[in-house]
N, C-alpha and C positions, 0 to 999 in steps of 0.2 A: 530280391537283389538288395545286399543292404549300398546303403548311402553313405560315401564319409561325408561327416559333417565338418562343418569349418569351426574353429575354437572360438568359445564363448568370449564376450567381454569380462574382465574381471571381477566385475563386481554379481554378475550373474553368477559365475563360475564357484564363486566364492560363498556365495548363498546356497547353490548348489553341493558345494562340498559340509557345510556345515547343516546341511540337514541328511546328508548319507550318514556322515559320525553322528547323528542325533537317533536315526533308524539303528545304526549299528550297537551303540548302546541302549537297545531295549531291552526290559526286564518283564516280568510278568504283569502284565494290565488287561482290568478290569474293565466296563461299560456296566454303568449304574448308578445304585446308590444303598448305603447301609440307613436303616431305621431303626430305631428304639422305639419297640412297642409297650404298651400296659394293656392287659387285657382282663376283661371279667372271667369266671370258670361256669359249672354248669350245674353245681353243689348249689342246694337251698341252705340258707342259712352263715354260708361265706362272709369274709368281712370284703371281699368286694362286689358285694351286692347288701353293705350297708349306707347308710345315707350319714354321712359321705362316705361314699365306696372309698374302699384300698382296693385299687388293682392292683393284679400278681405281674410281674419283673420287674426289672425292664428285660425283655428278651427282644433279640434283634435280629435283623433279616437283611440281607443282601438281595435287591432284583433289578432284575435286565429282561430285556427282549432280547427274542434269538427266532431268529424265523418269525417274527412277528407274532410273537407270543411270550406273554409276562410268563419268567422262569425266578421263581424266588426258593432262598434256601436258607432254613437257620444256620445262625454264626453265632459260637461261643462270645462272654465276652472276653476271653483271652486273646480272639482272636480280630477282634474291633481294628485295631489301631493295622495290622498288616491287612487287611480289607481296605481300610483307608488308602491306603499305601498305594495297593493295586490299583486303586479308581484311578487315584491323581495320575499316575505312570499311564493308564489307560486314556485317560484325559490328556496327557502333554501327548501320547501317539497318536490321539487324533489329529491334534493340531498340528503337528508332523510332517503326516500324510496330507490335512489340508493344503500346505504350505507345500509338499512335494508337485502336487497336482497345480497350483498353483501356477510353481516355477514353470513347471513341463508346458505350459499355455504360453509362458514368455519367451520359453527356447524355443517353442515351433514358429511363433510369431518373429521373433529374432531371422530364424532363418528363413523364412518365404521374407522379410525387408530386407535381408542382405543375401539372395542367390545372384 
């Protein structure tokens, strides 16, 4: 059976509204992080396996967990900077969502003080 609820105070409501329009413009986000690797090869004689090595790239990698398992995947570097892009975007949807879950603690408490 649902419940009507009694209207928020304004300043809840208000937070509350400005984290729906923060959800409602979400774009593609990411969870992780991109690296810049240098790595030796497996050639003798290589100049990164001279003293001082030259390692080869920089070649770079995007990883996350998913299921609680590191999932990494190369990423051009044309494609670095909208990688970026996607974390940060992934990163403000966290805090988001921290911030929705948040609120939802202060409206249920709101309402079992004011039934």
């Amino acid at each position: 059976m649902k419940q009507t609820l009694k209207p928020l105070p304004r300043r809840l409501q208000s937070r509350l509204d400005r984290c729906k329009r923060e959800l409602a413009e979400a774009q593609i986000g990411l969870l992780g992080s991109v690296t810049e690797r240098f790595m030796t090869c497996s050639t003798s004689g290589c100049h990164c396996r001279a003293t001082p090595p030259q390692l080869h790239g920089p070649y770079y990698q995007w990883t996350t967990k998913i299921d609680g398992k590191t999932k990494t995947l190369r990423v051009g570097p044309e494609e670095i900077e909208q990688f970026r892009a996607w974390i940060a975007e992934g990163r403000r949807l966290e805090r988001c969502v921290q911030e929705w879950r948040k609120l939802s603690l202060e409206v249920i408490q709101w309402h079992r003080d004011h039934e």
